[in-house]
C-alpha positions as CSV (number, residue, x, y, z in Angstrom):
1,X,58.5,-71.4,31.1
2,X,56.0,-68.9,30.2
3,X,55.9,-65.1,31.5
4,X,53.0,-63.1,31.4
5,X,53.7,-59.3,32.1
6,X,50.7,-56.9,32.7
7,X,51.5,-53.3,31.5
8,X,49.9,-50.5,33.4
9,X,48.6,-47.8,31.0
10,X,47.9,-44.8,32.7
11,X,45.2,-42.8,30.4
12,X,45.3,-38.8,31.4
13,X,42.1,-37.1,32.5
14,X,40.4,-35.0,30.0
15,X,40.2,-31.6,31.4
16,X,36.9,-31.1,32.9
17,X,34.8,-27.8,32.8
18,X,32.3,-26.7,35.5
19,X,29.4,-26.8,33.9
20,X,28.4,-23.6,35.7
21,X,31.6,-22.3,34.5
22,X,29.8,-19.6,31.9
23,X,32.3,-17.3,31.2
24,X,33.4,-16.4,28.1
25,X,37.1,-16.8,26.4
26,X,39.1,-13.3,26.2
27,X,38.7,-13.5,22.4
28,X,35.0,-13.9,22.8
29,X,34.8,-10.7,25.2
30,X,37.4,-8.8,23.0
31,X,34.8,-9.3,19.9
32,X,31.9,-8.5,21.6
33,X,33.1,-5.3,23.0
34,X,34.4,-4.3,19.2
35,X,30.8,-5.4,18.0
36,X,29.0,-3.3,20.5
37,X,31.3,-0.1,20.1
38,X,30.8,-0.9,16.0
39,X,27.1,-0.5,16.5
40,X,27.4,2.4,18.5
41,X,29.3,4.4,16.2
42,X,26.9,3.9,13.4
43,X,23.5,4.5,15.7
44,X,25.8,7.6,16.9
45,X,24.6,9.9,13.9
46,X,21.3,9.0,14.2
47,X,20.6,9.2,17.7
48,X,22.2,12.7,17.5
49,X,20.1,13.9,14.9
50,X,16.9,12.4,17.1
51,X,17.8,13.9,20.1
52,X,18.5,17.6,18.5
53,X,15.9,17.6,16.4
54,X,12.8,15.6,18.3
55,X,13.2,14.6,21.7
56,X,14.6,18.5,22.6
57,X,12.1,20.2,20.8
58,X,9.6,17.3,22.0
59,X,10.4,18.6,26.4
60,X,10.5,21.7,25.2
61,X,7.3,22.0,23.3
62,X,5.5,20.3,26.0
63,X,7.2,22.8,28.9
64,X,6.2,25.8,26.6
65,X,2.5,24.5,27.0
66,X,2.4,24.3,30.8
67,X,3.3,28.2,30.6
68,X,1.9,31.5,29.6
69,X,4.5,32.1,27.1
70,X,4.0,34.6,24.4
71,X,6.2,36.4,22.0
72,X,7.5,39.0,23.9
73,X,9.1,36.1,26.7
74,X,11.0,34.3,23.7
75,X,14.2,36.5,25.6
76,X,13.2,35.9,28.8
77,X,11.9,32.3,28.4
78,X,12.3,31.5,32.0
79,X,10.4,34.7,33.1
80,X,6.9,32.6,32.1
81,X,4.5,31.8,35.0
82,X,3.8,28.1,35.1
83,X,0.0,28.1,34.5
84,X,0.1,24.2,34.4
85,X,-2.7,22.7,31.9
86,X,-4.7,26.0,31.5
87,X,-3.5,26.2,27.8
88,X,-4.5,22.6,26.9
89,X,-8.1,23.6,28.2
90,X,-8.2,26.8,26.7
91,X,-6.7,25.3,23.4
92,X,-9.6,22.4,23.6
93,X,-12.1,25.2,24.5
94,X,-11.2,26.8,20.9
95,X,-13.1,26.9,18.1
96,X,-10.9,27.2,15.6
97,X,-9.2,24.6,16.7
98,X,-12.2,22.0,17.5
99,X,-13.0,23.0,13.8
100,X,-9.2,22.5,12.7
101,X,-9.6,19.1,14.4
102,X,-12.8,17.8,12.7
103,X,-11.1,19.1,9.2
104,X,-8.2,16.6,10.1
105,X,-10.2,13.6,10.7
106,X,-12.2,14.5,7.2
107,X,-8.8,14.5,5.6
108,X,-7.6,11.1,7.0
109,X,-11.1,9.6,6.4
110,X,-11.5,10.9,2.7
111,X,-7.6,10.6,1.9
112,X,-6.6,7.5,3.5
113,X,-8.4,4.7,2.1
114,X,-8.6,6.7,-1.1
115,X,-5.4,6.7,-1.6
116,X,-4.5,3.2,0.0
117,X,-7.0,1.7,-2.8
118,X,-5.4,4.0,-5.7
119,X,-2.3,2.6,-4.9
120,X,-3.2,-0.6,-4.8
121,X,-5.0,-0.8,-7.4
122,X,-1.7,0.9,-9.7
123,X,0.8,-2.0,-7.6
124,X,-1.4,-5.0,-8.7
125,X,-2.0,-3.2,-12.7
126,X,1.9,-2.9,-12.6
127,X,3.0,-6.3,-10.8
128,X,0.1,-8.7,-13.1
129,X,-1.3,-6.8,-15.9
130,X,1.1,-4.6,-17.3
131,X,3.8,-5.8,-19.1
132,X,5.5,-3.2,-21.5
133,X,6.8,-0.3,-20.6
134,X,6.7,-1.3,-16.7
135,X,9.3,1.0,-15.9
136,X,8.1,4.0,-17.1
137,X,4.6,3.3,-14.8
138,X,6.0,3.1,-11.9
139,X,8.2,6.2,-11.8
140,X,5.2,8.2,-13.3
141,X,3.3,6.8,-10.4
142,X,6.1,7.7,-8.4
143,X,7.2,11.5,-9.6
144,X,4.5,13.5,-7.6
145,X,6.1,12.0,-4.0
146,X,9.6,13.3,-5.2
147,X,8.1,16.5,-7.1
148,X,8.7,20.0,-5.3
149,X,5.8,20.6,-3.2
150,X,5.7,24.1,-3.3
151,X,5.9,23.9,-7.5
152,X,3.0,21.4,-7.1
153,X,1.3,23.8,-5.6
154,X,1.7,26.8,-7.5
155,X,0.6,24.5,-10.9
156,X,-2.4,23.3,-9.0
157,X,-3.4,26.6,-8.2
158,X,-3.0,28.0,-11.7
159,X,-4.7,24.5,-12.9
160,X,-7.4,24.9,-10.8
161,X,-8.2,28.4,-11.0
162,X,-11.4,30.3,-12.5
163,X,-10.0,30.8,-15.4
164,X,-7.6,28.1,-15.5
165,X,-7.0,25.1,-17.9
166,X,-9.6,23.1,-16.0
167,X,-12.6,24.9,-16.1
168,X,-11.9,26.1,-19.3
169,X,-11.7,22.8,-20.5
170,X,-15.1,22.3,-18.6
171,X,-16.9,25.0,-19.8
172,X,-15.7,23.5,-23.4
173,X,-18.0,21.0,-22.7
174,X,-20.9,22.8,-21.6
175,X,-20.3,21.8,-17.8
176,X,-20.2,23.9,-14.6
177,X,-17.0,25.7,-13.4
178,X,-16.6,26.0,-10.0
179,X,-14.6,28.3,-7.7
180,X,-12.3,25.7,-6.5
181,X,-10.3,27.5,-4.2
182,X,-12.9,29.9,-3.0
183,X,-15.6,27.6,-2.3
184,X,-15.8,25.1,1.0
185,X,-16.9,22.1,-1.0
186,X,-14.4,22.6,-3.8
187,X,-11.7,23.8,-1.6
188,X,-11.9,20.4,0.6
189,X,-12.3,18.4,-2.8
190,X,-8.8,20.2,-4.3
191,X,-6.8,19.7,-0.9
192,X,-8.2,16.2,-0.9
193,X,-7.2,15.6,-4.7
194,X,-3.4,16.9,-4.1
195,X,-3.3,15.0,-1.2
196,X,-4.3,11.8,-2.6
197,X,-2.2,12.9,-5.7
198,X,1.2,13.0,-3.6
199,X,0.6,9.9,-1.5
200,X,-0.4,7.4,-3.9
201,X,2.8,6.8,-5.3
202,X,4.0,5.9,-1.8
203,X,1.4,3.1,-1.2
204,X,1.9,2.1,-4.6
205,X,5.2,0.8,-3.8
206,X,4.6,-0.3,-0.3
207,X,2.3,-2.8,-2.3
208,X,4.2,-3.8,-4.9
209,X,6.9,-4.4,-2.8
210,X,4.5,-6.9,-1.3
211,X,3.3,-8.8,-4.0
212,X,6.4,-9.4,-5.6
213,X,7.0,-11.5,-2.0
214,X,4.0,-13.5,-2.8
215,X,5.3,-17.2,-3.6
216,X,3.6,-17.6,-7.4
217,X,3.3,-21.4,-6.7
218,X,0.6,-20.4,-4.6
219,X,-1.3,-18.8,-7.3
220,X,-0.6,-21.6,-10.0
221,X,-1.9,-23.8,-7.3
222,X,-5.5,-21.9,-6.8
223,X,-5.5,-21.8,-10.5
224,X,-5.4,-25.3,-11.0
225,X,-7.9,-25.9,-8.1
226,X,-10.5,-23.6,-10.7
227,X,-10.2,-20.3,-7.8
228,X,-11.2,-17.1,-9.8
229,X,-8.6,-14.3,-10.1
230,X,-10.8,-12.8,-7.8
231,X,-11.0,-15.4,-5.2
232,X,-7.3,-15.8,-5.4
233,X,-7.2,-12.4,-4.6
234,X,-9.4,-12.7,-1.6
235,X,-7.9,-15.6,0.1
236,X,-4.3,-15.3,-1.0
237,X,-3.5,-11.7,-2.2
238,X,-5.2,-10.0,0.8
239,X,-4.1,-12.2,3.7
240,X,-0.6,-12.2,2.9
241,X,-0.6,-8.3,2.2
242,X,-1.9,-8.1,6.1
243,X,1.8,-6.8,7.6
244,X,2.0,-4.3,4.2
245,X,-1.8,-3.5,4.7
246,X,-0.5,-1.8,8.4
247,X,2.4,-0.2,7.4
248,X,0.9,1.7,5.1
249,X,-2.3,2.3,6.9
250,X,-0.1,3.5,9.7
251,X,2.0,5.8,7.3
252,X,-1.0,7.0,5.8
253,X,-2.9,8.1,8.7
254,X,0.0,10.0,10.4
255,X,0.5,11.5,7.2
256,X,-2.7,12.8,7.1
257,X,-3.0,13.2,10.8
258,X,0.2,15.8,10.0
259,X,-1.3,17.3,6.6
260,X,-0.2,20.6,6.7
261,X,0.9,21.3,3.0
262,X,-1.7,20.8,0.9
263,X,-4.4,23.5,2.8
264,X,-1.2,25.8,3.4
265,X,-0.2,26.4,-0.1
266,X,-3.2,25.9,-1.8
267,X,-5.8,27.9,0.2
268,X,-4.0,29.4,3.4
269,X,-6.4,27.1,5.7
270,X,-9.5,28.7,3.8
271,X,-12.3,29.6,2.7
272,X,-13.9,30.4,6.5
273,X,-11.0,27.9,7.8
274,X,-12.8,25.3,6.4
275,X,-9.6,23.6,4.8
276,X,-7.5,24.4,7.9
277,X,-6.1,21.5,9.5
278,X,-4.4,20.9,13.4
279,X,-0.9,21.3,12.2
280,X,-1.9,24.5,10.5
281,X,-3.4,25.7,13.3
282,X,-0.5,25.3,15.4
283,X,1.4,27.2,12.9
284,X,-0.6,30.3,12.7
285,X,-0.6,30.2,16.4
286,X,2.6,30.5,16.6
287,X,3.0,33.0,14.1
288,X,0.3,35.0,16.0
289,X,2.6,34.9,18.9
290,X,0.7,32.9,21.0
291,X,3.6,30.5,21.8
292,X,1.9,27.9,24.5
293,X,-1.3,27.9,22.7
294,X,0.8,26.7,20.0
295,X,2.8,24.1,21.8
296,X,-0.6,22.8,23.0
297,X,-1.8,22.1,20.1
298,X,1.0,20.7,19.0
299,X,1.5,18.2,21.9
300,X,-2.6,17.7,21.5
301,X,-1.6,16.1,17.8
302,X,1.3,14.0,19.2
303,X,-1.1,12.3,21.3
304,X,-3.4,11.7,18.9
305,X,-0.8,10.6,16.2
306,X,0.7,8.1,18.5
307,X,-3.0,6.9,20.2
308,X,-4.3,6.0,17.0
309,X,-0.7,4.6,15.4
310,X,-1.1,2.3,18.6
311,X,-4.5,1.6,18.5
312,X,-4.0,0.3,14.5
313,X,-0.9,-1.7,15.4
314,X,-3.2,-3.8,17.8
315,X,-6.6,-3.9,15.8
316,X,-4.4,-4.5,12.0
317,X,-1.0,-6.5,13.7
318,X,-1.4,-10.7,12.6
319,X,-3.2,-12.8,14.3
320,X,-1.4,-16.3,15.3
């Protein structure tokens, strides 16, 4: 006789999770929180240092220009009458500072793209064509943006002098010697050559920085196709130096937008203010005393920084 026997295997459920069950594990919580309180410690510094040093000064500045504050209220600064935007109009109205203005925008269109092409110019010498001595290049490049401005100054003005090394030099050579620092023309053409001077190290750099992230398979590629060095430059080079290209165009133009150095040291804003620039204006406002003409001007230039800073991100940013 046979016996067949069926055995009953019970197999246990697997747990099941609600799908719309999204919350996360202790652990997972307990890391996230230690993450979060990381990365506020380290942004604490910083955030101090921005908020003592831009965004205070920043409501201030721009309270101070809604007011009639001079010198004599810096005690009493809540003694000011609220004169709301009569500053900014009589500020605009100003022509020292509609003349401080236009010197600004000669600046930025003289020293910008003359110094964005000197640099790049030095990046590609430095990344393709020169091979020895590499090093030394690029820190010569490099010394004026870490060099003392004030020391720059003083050898530029003793350079540049009438009697100075470079006339002498041209006046060796039978050529004219101009009065660089008390003539218009020459004055803009020295504040222009410092500024170009200090700056070009900087884009230099940016640029290099760059290239060097330029695949070189590309350009072995172009070369075998018979492109030009020229026309490797044009449709490889170029196009993938667009997000560089903006950074430093951005850079440059605030820079500019802010000169304030160059025309301060080297010729107090002169001859005739005709090397003053906005920032310098502001300064000698406030050293005048005239404390909400100053913070006018001052918030007149943030706006403009920051308008055309926007205005280059969109025209400049890649296009998908």
């Amino acid at each position: 006789m046979s016996m067949s026997a069926t055995r009953s295997v019970t197999v246990p459920e697997a747990p099941t999770r609600r799908l719309w069950d999204s919350r996360p594990s202790r652990k997972t919580s307990e890391g996230s929180r230690a993450e979060t309180a990381t990365a506020w410690v380290f942004l604490a510094p910083f955030l101090a240092i921005f908020l003592i040093f831009t965004a205070i000064p920043t409501v201030l500045a721009v309270s101070a220009s809604l007011t009639d504050m001079s010198a004599r209220d810096v005690r009493d600064p809540f003694a000011v009458n609220f004169v709301g935007l009569d500053a900014f109009a009589k500020v605009l109205g100003n022509p020292s500072f509609q003349g401080a203005f236009l010197n600004t925008i000669m600046f930025v269109v003289l020293c910008v793209p003359l110094s964005m092409a000197l640099g790049f110019a030095l990046a590609l010498m430095l990344n393709r064509g020169i091979r020895r001595l590499r090093a030394f290049f690029r820190a010569a490049v490099y010394v004026p943006v870490i060099t003392n401005i004030v020391a720059a100054a003083v050898i530029w003005q003793y350079a540049f002098s009438i009697s100075g090394p470079v006339n002498s030099s041209l006046g060796a050579l039978d050529l004219a010697q101009p009065n660089w620092l008390g003539e218009s023309g020459w004055s803009i053409t020295l504040v222009v050559m410092m500024g170009i001077w200090r700056t070009a190290g900087t884009c230099m750099i940016l640029f290099l920085a760059g290239l060097q992230a330029v695949p070189e398979e590309m350009y072995e590629a172009a070369a075998t196709d018979g492109a030009s060095g020229l026309r490797r430059l044009w449709s490889i080079t170029l196009p993938l130096l667009r997000p560089t290209t903006l950074l430093v165009t951005v850079l440059m133009t605030v820079s500019f937008l802010n000169i304030f150095e160059e025309p301060f040291l080297l010729t107090k804003g002169g001859p005739l203010g005709s090397t003053r620039s906005m920032a310098l204006w502001v300064y000698e406002q406030f050293g005048f005393g005239n404390i909400s003409a100053s913070m006018a001007g001052s918030v007149v230039l943030l706006v403009l920084v920051g308008i055309v800073a926007i205005v280059q991100f969109r025209m400049l940013r890649p296009k998908h």
